[in-house]
N, CA, C and O atoms as CSV, one atom per row, in Angstrom:
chain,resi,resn,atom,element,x,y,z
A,1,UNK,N,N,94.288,132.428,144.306
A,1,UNK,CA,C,94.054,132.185,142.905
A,1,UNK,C,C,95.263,131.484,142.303
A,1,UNK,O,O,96.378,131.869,142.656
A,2,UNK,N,N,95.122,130.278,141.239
A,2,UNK,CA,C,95.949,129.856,141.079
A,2,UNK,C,C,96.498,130.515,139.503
A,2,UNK,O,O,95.611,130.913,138.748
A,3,UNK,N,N,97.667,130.594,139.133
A,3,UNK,CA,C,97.728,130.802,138.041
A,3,UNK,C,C,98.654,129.657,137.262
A,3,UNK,O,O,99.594,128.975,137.670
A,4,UNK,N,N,97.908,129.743,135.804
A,4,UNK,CA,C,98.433,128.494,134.804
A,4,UNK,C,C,99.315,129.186,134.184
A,4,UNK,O,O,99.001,130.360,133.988
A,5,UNK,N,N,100.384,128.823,133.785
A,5,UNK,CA,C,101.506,128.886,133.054
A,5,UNK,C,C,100.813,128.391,131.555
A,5,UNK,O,O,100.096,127.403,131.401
A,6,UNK,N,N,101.127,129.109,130.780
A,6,UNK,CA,C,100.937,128.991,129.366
A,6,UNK,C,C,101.922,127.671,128.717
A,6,UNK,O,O,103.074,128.056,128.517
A,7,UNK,N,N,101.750,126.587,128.451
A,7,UNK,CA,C,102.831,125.626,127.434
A,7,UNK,C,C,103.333,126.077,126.015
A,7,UNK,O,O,102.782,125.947,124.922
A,8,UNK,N,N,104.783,126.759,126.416
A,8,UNK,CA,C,104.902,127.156,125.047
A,8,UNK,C,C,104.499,126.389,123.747
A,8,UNK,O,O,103.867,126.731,122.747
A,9,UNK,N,N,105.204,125.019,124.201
A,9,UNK,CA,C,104.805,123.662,122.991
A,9,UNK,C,C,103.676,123.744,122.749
A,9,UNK,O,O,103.511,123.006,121.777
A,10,UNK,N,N,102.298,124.402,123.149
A,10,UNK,CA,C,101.012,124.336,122.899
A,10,UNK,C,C,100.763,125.448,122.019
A,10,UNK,O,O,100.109,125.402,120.977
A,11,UNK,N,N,101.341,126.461,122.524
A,11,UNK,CA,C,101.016,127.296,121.403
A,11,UNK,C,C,101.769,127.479,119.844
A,11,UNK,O,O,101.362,127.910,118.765
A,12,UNK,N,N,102.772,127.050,120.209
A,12,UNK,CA,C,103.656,126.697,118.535
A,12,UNK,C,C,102.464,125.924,117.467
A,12,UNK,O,O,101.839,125.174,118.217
A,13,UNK,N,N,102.083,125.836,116.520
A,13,UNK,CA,C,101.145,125.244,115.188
A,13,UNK,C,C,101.806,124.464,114.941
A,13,UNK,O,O,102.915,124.931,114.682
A,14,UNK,N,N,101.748,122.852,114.817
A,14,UNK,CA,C,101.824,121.887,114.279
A,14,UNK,C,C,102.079,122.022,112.465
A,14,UNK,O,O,101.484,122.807,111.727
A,15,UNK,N,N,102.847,121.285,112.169
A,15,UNK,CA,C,102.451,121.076,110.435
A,15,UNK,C,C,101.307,120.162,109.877
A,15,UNK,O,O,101.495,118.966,110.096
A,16,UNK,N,N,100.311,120.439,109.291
A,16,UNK,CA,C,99.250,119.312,109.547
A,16,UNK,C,C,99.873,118.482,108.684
A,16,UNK,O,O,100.699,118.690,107.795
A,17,UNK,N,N,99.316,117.454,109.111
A,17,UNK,CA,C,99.529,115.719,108.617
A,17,UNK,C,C,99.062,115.678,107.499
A,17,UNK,O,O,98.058,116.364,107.308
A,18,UNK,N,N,99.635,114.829,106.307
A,18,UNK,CA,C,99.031,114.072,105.022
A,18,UNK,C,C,99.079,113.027,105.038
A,18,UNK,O,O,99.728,112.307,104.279
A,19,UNK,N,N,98.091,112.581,106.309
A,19,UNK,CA,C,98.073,110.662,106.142
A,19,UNK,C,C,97.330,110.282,105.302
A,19,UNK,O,O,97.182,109.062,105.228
A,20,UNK,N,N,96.893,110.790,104.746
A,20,UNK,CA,C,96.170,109.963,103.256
A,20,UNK,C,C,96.905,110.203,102.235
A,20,UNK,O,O,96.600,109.550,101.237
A,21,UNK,N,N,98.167,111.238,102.088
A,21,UNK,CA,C,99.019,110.820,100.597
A,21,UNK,C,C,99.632,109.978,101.449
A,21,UNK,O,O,99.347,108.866,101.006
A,22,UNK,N,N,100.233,109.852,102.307
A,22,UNK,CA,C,100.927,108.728,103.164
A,22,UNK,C,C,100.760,107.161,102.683
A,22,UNK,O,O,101.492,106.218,102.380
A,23,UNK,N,N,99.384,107.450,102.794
A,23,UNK,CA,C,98.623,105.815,102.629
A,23,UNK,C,C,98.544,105.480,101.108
A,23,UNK,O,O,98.232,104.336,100.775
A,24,UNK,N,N,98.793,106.354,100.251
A,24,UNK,CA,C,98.467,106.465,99.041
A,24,UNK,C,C,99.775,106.086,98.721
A,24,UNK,O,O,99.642,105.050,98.070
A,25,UNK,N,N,101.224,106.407,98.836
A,25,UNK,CA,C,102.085,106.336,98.568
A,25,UNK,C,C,102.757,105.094,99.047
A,25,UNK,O,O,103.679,104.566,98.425
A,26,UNK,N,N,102.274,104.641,100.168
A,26,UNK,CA,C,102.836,103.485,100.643
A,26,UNK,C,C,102.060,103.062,101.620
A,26,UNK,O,O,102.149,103.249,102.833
A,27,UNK,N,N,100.989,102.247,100.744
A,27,UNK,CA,C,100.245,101.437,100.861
A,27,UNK,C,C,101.118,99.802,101.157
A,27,UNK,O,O,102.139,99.312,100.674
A,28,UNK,N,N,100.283,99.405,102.016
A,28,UNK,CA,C,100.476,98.281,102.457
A,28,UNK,C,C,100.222,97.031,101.761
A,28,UNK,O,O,100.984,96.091,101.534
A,29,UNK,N,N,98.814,97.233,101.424
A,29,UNK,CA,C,98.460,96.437,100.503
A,29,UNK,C,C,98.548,96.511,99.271
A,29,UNK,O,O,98.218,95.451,98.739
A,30,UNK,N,N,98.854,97.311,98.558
A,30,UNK,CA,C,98.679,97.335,97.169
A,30,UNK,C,C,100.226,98.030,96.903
A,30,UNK,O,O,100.693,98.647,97.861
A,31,UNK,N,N,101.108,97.955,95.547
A,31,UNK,CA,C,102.141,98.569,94.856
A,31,UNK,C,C,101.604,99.079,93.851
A,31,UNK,O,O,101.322,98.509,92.797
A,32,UNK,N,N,101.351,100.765,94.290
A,32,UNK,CA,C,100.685,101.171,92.926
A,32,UNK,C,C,101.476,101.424,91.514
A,32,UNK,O,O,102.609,100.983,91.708
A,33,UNK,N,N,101.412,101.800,90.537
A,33,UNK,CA,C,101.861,102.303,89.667
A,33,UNK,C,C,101.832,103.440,89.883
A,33,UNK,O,O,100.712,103.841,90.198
A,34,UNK,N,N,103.121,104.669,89.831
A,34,UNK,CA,C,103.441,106.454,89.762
A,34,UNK,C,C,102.463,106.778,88.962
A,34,UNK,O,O,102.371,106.457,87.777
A,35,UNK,N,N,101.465,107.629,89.790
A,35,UNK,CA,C,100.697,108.325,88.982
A,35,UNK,C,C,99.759,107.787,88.204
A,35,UNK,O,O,99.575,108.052,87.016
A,36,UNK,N,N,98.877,106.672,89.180
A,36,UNK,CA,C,98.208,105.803,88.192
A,36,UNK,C,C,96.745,106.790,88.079
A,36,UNK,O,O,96.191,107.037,87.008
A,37,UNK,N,N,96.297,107.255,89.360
A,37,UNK,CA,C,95.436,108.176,89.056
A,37,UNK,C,C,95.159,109.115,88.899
A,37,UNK,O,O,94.086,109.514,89.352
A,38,UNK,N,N,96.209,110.149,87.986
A,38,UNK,CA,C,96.520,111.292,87.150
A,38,UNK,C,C,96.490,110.973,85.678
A,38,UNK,O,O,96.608,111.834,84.805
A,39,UNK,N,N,96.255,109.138,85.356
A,39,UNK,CA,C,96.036,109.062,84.024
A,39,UNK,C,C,94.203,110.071,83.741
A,39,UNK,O,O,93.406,110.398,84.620
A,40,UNK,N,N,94.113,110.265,82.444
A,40,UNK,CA,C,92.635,110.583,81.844
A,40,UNK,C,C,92.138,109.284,81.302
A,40,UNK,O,O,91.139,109.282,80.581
A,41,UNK,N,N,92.606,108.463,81.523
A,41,UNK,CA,C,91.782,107.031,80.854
A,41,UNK,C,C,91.384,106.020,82.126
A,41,UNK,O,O,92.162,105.437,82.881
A,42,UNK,N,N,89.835,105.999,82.122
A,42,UNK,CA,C,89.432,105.180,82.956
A,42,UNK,C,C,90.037,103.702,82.420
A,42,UNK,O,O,90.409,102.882,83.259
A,43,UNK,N,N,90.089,103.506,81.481
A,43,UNK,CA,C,90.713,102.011,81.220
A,43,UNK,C,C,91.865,101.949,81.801
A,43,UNK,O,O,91.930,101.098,82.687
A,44,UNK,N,N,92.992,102.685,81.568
A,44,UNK,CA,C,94.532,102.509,82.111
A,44,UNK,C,C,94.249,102.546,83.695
A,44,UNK,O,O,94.908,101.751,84.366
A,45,UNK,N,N,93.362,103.361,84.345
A,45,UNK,CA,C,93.527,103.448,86.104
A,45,UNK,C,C,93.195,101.662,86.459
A,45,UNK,O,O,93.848,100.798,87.044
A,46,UNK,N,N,91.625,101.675,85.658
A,46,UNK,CA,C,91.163,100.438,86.075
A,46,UNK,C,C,92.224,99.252,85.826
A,46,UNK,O,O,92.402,98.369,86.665
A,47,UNK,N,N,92.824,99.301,84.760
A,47,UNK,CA,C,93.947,98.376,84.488
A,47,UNK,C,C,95.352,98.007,85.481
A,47,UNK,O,O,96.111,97.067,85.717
A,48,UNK,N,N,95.119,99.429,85.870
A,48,UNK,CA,C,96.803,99.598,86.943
A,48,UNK,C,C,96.642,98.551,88.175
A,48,UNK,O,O,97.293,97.566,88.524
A,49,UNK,N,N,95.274,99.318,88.768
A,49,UNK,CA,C,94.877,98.943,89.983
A,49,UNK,C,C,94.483,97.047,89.617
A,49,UNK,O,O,94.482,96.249,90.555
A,50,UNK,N,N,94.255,96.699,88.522
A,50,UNK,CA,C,93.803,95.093,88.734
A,50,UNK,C,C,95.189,94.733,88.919
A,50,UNK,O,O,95.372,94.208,90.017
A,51,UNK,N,N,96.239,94.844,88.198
A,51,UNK,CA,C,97.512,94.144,88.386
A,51,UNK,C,C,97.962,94.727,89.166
A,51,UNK,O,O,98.853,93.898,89.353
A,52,UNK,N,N,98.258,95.728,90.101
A,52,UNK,CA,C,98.497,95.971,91.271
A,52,UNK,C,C,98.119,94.981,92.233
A,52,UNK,O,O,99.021,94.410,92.845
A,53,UNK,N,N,96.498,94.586,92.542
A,53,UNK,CA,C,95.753,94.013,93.059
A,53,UNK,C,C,96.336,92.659,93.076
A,53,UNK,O,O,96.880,92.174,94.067
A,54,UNK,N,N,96.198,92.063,91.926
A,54,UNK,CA,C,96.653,90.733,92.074
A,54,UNK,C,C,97.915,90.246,91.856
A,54,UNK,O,O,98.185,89.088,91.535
A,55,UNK,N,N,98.717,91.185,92.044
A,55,UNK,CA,C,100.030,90.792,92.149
A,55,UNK,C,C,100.501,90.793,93.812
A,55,UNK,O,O,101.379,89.986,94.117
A,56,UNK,N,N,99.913,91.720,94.938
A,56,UNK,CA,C,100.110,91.724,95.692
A,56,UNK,C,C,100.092,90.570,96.875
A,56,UNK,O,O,99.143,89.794,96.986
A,57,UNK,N,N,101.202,90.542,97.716
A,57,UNK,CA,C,100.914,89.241,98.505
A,57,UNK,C,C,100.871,89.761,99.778
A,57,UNK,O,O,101.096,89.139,100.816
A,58,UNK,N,N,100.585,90.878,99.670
A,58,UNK,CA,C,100.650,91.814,101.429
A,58,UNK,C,C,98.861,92.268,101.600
A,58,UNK,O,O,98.629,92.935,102.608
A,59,UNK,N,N,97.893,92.015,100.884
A,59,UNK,CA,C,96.763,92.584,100.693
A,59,UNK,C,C,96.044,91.539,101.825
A,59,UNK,O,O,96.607,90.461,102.011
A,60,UNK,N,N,94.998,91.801,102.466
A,60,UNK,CA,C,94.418,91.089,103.183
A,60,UNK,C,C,92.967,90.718,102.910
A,60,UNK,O,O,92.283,89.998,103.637
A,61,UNK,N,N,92.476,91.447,101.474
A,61,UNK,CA,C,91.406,90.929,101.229
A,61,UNK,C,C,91.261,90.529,99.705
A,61,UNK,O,O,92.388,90.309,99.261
A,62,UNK,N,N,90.326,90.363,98.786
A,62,UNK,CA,C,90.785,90.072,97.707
A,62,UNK,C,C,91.308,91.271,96.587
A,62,UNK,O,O,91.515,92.470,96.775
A,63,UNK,N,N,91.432,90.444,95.356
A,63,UNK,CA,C,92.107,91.708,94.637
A,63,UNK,C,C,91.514,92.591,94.522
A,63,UNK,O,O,91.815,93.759,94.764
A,64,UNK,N,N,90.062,91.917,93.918
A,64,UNK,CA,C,89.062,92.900,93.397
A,64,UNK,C,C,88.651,94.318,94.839
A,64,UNK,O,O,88.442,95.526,94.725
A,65,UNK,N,N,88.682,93.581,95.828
A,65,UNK,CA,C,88.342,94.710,96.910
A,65,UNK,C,C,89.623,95.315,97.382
A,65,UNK,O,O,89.639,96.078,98.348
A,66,UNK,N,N,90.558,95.028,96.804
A,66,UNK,CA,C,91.917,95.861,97.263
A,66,UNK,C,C,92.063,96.868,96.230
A,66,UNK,O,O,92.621,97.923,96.531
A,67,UNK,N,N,91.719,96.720,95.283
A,67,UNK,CA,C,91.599,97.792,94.152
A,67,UNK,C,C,90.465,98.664,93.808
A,67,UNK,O,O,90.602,99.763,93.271
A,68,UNK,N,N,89.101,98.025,94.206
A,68,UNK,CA,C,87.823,99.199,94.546
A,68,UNK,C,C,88.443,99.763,95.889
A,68,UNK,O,O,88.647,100.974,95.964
A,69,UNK,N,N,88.742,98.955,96.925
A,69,UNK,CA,C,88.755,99.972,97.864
A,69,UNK,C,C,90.288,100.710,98.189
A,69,UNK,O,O,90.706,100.786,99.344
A,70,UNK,N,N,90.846,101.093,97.340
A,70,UNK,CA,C,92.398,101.926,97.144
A,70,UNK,C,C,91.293,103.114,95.893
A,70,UNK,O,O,91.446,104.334,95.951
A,71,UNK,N,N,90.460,102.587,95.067
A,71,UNK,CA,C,90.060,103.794,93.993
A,71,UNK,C,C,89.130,104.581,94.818
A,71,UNK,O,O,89.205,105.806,94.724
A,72,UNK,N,N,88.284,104.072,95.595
A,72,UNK,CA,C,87.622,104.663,96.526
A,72,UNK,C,C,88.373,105.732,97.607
A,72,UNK,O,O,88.290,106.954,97.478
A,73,UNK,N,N,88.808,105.341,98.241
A,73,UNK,CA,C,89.843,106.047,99.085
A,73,UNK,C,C,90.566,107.170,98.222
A,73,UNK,O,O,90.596,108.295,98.722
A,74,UNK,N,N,91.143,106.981,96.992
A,74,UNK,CA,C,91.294,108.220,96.781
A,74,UNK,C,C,90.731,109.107,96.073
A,74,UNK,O,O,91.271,110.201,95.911
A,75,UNK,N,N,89.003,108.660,95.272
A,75,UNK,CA,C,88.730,109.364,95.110
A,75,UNK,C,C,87.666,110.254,96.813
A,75,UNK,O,O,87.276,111.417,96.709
A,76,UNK,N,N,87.470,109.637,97.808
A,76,UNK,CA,C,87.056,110.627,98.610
A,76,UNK,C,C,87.919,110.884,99.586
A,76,UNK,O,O,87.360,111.152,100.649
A,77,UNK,N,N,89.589,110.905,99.621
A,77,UNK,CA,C,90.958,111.536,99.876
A,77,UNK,C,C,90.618,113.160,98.708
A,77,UNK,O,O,91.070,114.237,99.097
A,78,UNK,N,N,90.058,113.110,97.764
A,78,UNK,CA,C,90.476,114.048,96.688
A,78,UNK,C,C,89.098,115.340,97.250
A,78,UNK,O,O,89.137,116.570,97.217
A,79,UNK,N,N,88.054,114.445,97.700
A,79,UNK,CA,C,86.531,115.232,97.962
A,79,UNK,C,C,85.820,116.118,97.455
A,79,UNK,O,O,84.933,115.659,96.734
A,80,UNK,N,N,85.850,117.305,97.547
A,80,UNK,CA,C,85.530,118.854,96.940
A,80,UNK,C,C,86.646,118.949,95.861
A,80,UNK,O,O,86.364,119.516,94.806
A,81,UNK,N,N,88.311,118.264,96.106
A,81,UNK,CA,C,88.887,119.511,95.229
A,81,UNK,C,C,88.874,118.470,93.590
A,81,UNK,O,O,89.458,118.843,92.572
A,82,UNK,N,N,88.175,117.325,93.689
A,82,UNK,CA,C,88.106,116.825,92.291
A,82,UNK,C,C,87.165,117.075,91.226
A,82,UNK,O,O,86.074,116.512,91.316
A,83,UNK,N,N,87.378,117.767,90.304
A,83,UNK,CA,C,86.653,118.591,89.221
A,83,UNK,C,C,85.843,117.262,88.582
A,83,UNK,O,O,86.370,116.157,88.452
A,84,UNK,N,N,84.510,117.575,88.221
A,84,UNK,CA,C,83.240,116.837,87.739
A,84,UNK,C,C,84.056,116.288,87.148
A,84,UNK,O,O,84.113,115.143,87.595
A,85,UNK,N,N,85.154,116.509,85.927
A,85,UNK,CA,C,85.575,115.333,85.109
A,85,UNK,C,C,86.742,114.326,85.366
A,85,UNK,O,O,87.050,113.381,84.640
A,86,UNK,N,N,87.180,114.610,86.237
A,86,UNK,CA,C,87.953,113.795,86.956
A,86,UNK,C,C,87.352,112.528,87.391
A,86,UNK,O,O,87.541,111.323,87.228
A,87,UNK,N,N,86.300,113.552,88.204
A,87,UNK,CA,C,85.149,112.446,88.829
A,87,UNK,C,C,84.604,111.118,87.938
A,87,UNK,O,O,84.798,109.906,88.029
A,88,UNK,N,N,84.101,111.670,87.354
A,88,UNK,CA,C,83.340,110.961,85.877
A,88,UNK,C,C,84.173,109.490,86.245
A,88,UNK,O,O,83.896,108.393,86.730
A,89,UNK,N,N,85.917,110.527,85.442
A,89,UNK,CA,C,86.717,109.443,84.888
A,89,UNK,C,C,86.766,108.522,85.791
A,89,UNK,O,O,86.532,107.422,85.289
A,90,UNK,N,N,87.050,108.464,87.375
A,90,UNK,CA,C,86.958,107.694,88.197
A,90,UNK,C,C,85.710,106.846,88.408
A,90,UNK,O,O,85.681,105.656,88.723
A,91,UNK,N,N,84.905,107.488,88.228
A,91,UNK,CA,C,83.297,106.638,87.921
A,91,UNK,C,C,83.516,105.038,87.198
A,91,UNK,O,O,83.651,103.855,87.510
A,92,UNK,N,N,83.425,106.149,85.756
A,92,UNK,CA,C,83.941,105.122,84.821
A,92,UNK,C,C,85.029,104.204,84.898
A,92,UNK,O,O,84.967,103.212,84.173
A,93,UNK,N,N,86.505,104.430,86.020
A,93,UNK,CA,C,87.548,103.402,86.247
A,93,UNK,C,C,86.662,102.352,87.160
A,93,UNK,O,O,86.980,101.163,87.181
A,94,UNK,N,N,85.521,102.851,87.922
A,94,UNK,CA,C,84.996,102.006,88.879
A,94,UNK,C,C,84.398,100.811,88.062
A,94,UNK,O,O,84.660,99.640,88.338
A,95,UNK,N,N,83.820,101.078,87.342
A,95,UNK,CA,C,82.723,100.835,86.589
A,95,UNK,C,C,83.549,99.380,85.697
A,95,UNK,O,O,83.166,98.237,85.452
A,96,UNK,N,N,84.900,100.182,85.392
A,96,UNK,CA,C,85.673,99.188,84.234
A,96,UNK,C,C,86.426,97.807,85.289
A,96,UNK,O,O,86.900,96.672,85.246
A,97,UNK,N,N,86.118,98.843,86.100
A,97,UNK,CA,C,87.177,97.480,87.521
A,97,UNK,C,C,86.150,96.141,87.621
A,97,UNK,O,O,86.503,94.969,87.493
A,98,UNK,N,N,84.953,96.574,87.851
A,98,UNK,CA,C,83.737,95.785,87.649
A,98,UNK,C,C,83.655,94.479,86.365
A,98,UNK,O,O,83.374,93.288,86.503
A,99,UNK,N,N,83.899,94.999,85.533
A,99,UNK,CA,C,84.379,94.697,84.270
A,99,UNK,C,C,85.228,93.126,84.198
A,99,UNK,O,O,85.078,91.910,84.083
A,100,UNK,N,N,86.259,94.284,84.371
A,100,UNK,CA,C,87.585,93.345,84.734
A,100,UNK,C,C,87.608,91.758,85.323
A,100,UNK,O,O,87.864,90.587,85.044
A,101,UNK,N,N,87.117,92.709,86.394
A,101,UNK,CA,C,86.664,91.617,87.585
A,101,UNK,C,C,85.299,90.271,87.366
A,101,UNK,O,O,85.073,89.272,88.050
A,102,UNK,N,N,84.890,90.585,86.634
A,102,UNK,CA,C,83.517,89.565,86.028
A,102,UNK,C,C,82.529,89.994,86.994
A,102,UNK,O,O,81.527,89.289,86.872
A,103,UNK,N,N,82.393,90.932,87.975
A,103,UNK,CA,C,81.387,91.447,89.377
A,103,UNK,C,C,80.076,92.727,88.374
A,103,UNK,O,O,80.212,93.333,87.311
A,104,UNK,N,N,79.083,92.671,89.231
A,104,UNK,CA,C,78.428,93.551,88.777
A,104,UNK,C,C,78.116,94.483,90.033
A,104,UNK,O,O,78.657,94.339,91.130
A,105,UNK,N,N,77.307,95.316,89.770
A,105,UNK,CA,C,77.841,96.190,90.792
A,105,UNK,C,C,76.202,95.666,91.490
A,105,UNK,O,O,75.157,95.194,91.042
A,106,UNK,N,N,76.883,96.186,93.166
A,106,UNK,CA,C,75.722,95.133,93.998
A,106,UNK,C,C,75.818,93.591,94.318
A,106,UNK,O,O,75.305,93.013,95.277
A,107,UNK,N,N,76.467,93.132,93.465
A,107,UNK,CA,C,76.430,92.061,93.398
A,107,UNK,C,C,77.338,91.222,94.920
A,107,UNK,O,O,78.538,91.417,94.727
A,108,UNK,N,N,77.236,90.815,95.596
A,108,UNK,CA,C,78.296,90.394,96.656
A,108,UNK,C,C,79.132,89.123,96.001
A,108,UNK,O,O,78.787,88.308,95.145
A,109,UNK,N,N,80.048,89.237,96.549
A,109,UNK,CA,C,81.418,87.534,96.214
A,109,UNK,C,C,81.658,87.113,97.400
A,109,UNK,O,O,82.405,86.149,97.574
């Protein structure tokens, strides 16, 4: 019979990972503004993220989709623990990015 030796290193617990504040914080493509989505005003998020967007020269797709898809990401980074009105507000930043952008929603560019 053979016997296995236990790997201590296996049984020690890891610290789990926060690669999504990671990505959130230092993003590649985009320079967010501190705390842009802890504002309560869908206008100011939607606002952050357009000039974020198009100021960036590290982004690989356009502005408008560097900034839906950074609001996206964190609102389902946030998932269960974001309270209905949070949500909303992010709705509504989606909604205003649209706006911004002259896009309607559905619409492809």
């Amino acid at each position: 019979m053979v016997s296995r030796k236990m790997d201590s290193h296996k049984s020690a617990k890891k610290p789990a990972r926060k690669w999504s504040a990671e990505v959130t914080k230092h993003s590649d493509a985009l320079d967010l503004d501190k705390d842009v989505f802890k504002s309560g005003s869908a206008e100011e998020i939607a606002k952050s993220l357009k000039r974020s967007a198009e100021r960036s020269r590290r982004r690989k797709s356009s502005p408008y989709r560097s900034a839906m898809s950074m609001l996206t990401f964190y609102e389902n980074r946030a998932g269960r623990n974001l309270s209905a009105r949070r949500r909303h507000i992010l709705e509504l930043a989606k909604e205003r990015l649209r706006e911004l952008f002259d896009r309607q929603r559905g619409k492809a560019h």
